[in-house]
Every structure is written in structure tokens, then in C-alpha cells.
C-alpha positions as CSV (number, residue, x, y, z in Angstrom):
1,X,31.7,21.0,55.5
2,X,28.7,22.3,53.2
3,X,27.4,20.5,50.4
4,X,28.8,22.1,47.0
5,X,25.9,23.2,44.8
6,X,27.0,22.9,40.7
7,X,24.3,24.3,38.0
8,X,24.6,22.8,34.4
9,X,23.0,24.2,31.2
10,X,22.6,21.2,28.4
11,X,21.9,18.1,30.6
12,X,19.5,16.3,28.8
13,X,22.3,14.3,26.5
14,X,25.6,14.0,26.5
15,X,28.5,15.4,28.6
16,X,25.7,17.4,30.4
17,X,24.0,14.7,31.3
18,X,26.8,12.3,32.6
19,X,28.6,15.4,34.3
20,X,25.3,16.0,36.4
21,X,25.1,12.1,37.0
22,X,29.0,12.5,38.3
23,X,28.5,15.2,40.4
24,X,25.6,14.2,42.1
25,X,27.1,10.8,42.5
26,X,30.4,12.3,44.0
27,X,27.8,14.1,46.5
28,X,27.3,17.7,45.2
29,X,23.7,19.4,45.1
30,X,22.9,19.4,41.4
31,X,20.9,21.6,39.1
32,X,20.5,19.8,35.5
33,X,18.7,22.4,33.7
34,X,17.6,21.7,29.9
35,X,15.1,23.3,27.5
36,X,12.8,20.4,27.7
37,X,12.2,18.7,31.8
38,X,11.1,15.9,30.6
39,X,14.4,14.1,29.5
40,X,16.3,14.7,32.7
41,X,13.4,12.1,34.0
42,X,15.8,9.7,34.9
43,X,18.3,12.4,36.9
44,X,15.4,13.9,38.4
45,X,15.0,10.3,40.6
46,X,17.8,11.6,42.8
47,X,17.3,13.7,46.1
48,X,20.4,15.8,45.6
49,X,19.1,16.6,42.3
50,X,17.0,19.4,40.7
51,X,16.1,19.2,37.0
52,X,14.9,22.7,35.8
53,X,14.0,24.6,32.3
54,X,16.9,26.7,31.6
55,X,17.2,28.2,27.4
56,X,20.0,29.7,27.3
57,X,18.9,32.1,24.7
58,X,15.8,33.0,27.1
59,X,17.4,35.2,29.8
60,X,13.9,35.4,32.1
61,X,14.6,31.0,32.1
62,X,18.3,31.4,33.3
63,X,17.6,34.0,36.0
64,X,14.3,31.4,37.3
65,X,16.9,28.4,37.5
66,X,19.4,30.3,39.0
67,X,16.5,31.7,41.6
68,X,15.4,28.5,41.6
69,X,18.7,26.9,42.5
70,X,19.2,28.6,45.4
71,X,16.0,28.5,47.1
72,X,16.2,24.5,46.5
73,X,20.2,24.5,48.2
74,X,21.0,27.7,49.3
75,X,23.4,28.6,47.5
76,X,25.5,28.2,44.1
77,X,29.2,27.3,44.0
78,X,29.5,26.6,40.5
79,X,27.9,26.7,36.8
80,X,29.2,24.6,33.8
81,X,28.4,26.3,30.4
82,X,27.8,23.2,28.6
83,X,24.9,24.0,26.2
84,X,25.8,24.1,22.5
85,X,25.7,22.3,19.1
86,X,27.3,21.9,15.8
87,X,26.3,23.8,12.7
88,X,27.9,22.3,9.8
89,X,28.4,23.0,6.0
90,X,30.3,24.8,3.7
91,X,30.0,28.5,4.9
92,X,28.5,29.4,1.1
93,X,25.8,27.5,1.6
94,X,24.8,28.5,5.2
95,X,22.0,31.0,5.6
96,X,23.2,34.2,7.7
97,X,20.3,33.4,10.3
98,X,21.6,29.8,10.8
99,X,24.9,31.2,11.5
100,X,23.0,33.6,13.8
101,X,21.1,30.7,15.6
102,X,24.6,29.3,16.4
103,X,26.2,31.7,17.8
104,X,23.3,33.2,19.5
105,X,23.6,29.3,21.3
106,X,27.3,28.9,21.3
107,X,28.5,31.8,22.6
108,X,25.8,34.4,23.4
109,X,24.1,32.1,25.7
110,X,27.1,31.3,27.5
111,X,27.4,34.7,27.9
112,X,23.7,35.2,29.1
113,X,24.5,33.0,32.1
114,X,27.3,34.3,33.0
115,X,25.9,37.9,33.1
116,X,23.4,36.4,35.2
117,X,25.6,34.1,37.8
118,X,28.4,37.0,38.5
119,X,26.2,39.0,40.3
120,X,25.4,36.2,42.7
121,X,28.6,35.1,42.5
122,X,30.2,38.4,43.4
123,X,28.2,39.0,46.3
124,X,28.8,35.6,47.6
125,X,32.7,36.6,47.4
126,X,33.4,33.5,45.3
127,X,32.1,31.0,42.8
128,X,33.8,29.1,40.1
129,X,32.5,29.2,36.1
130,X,33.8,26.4,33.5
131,X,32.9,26.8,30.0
132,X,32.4,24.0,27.3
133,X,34.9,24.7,24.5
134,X,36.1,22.2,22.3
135,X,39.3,21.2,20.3
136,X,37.6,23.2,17.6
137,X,37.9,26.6,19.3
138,X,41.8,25.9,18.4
139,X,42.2,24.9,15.2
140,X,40.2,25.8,11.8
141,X,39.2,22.8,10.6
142,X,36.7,22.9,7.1
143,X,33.2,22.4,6.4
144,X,32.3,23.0,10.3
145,X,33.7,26.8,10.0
146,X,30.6,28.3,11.7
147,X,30.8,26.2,14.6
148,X,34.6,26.3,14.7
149,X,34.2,30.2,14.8
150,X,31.4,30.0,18.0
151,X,34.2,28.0,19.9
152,X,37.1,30.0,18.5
153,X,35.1,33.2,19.8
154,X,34.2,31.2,22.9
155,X,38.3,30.5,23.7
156,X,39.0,34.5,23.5
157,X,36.2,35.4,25.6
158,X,36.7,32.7,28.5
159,X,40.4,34.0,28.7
160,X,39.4,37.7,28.9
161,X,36.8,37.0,31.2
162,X,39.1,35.1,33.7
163,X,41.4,37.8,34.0
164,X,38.4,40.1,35.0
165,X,36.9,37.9,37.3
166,X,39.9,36.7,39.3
167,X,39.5,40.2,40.6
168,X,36.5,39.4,42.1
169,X,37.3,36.1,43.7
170,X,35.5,34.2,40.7
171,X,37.5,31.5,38.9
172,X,36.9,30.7,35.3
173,X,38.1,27.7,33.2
174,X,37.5,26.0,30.3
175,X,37.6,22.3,29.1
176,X,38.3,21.4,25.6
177,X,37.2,17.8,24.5
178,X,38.0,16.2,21.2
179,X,35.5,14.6,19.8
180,X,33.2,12.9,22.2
181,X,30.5,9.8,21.4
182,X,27.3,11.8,22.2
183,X,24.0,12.9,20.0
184,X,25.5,16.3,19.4
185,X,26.4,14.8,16.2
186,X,23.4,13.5,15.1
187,X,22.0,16.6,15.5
188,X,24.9,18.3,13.4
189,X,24.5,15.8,10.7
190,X,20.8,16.6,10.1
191,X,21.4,20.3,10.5
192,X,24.7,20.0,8.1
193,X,24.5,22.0,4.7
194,X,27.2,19.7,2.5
195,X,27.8,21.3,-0.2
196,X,24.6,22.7,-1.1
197,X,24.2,21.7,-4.2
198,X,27.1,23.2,-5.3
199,X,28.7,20.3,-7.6
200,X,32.2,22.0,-7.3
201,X,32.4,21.8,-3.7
202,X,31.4,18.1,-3.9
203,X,35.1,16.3,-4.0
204,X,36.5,18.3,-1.5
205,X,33.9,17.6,1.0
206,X,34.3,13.9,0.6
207,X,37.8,14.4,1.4
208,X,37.1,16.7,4.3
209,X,34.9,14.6,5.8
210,X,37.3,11.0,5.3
211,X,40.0,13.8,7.2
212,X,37.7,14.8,10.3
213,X,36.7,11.2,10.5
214,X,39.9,9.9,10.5
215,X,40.8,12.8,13.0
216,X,37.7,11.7,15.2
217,X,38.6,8.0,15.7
218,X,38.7,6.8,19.1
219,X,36.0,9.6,20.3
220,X,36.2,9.9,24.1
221,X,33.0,8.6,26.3
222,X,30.7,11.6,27.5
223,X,31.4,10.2,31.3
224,X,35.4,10.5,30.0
225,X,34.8,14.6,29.7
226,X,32.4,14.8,32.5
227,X,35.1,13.4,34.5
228,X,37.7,16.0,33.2
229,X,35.6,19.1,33.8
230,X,34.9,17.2,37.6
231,X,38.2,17.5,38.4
232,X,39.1,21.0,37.0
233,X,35.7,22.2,39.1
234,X,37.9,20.4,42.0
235,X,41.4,21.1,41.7
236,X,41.5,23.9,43.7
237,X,44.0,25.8,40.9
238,X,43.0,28.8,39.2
239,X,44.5,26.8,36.0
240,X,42.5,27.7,32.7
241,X,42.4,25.1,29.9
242,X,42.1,21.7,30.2
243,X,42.1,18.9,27.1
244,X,39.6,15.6,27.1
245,X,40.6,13.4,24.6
246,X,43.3,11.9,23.1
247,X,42.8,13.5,19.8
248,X,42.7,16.7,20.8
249,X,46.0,16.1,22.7
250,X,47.4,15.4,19.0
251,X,46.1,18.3,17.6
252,X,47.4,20.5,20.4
253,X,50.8,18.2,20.1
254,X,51.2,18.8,16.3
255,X,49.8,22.8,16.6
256,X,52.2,23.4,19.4
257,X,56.1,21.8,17.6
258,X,55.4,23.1,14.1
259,X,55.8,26.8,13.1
260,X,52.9,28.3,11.4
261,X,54.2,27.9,7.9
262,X,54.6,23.9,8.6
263,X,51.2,23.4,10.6
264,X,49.3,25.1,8.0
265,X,51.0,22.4,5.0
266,X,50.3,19.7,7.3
267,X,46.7,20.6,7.7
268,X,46.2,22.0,4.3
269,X,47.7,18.5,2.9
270,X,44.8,16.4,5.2
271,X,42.2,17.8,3.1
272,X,43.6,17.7,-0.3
């Protein structure tokens, strides 16, 4: 039996990083690309393991470490779409080229990749892509309504996509986590808006973010998610969505028994 070869945008942190540790671990051929090689130093100590550049905004870097890939391996067998980050703030304050930036990440990039992998993919007569989403790309939640709308756009796409490249012998799935421990929201927190000065905005924020924090307790492990999206890659289904966390399996839970009318009270009364 071949080796598997599995290329991963976003694996200098988080659930990039500990999915590439995984797979490699479990035996697969493993390209960790990032924006900046130098923090995959410690995954690039492993022989069935190739760190490379990869923006996922910069379509000459994806087509290099997919070039790349396969002169290393041989071949691809999958891609994980894990790049991404949180833009956060109340959407009045949020310049229009922030919101830009994020989506340009979010969900163009994914696209970029995938535009650039079906090709190969197609010729190959098979090949299996698993986008990132998050609990986010199914329910509005406030004060992180830019990001919410990348993943929310990101869920529509992935399902519309599968049903095109099933035709094709590709398989596409998507993992949602919850929240996860990782620096993605570090990163969110210094890029966050708040209120932006905007006094009246002030209380309802503070009771927003009690809400999502309340809603984020018991944050899964990034080697939790990287274990979910392992096992979707190897299931061998053509099964679509896949939770990670136990608060998004609440969220889903509560979504799913209400009627529209009574989810909406229910979240509408967590942030009031």
C-alpha cells in the first residue's frame, strides 16, 4: 500500500500544526505549509515531512507547494483548508478593507487552493478536500459578525462544491470545531474593534462577550480537532459535516429542537 500524501495550509499554530504532527505520526507524507517556514522548525525534524511557504492569498505560492508537494512524494491525496482568523468587532466600527482582508483569508483563499488542487486532483481520478469551518459558520452570534459571515459563506460554498466534485471522484468535507484553545484568539483579540468608541455600544458588548465566554468554556485541545478532521480524511464515507467540540454539539443540539421563532428568543435573551 502507498504512502498517503496530505497538504495543510495554516500549520504554524494551532489545529494546523497538531493535525500535521498527527498525520505524520500516523504515517502519512506531510506538507505543512505556512506563510512564514521558520515556525514549522520543529515539524520540519521529521523525514515524512515537508514544511513549505504557502499564502493563501498569493496564488503563484499555493501552485509552488502544490508543485512542490508532489515532486517531494509523488503525489497528493489530500488538502486540509485550515488557514483562517477571527476578525472581531461590532460591524460599525470595522473598516470595509478589514472586512475585505478577512474574507479575502477566510474564504477566497480557500477557494484559491481549491482552484488550484482540482485540476491535479481530477486528473489523478480522485483526491479528498476538507475545509476548516467552525460552529460559527452556523449560527450568528454578535460582535464577531464579520468572521461569522467568512464561515457562514464558507458552509454554503463547501456544500455546493461537494455536489460538483463528487462528479469527479473528489470528495469534499468539512469539520466544524467549537471553540478550540489555540493563538487564533490572541490574534482576534488584538485585531478586535469593541465598540469603537462608540459609548452606546459599550454595555451590550460587555454582555456579549460574558455570553460567548460563557459559550466557549471547556474549549477543545487543537490535537482534539486535529484528531476529528484525521478521521473524517479516513473514514472512507463521502459524509460532509463533522462537529469537534462539545459546545458546538450544544449549539447544533439547541439550533436543531427549537423552531426558528424559539431559537432566535433563546439566543436573543443570551445577550441581553
Amino acid at each position: 500500500m502507498n504512502t498517503k500524501t496530505v497538504l495543510i495550509t495554516g500549520s504554524s499554530t494551532g489545529i494546523g500544526h497538531a493535525a500535521a504532527a498527527l498525520f505524520a505520526d500516523k504515517g502519512w507524507n506531510v506538507v505543512a505549509t505556512m506563510r512564514d517556514v521558520s515556525a514549522g522548525a520543529d515539524l520540519a525534524r521529521r523525514d515524512n515531512l515537508m514544511v513549505s511557504r504557502l499564502d493563501v492569498t498569493d496564488p503563484a505560492s499555493i501552485d509552488e507547494a502544490i508543485k512542490g508537494a508532489i515532486e517531494r512524494f509523488g503525489r497528493l491525496d489530500a488538502v486540509i483548508n485550515n488557514a483562517g482568523y477571527g476578525q472581531y468587532g461590532i460591524f460599525e466600527t470595522i473598516a470595509p478593507e478589514s472586512i475585505q482582508r478577512n474574507f479575502d483569508v477566510n474564504l477566497f483563499g480557500v477557494m484559491n487552493v481549491i482552484r488550484a488542487i482540482t485540476p491535479v486532483f481530477r486528473e489523478q481520478k480522485e483526491g479528498l478536500i476538507l475545509n476548516v469551518g467552525s460552529a460559527g459558520g452556523l449560527a450568528g452570534l454578535p460582535s464577531i459578525s464579520i468572521y461569522i459571515a467568512t464561515k457562514f459563506a464558507l458552509e454554503g460554498f463547501t456544500e455546493a462544491l461537494s455536489y460538483e466534485l463528487a462528479s469527479q471522484n473528489i470528495v469534499v468535507k468539512l469539520v466544524e470545531p467549537g471553540g478550540v484553545d489555540t493563538p487564533f484568539h490572541v490574534r482576534a483579540a488584538k485585531l478586535s474593534t469593541g465598540y469603537g468608541g462608540i459609548d452606546s455600544y459599550a454595555p451590550f458588548l460587555e454582555q456579549s462577550n460574558a455570553a460567548l465566554g460563557k459559550l466557549a468554556e471547556g474549549m477543545a485541545t487543537p490535537q482534539h480537532v486535529a484528531a476529528v478532521i484525521y478521521d473524517a480524511i479516513c473514514d472512507g464515507t463521502k459524509r460532509l459535516r463533522y462537529f469537534a467540540g462539545e459546545d458546538v454539539k450544544h449549539l447544533i443540539e439547541t439550533r436543531r429542537k427549537l423552531s426558528d421563532e424559539d431559537y432566535e428568543t433563546y439566543m436573543r435573551a443570551q445577550f441581553s
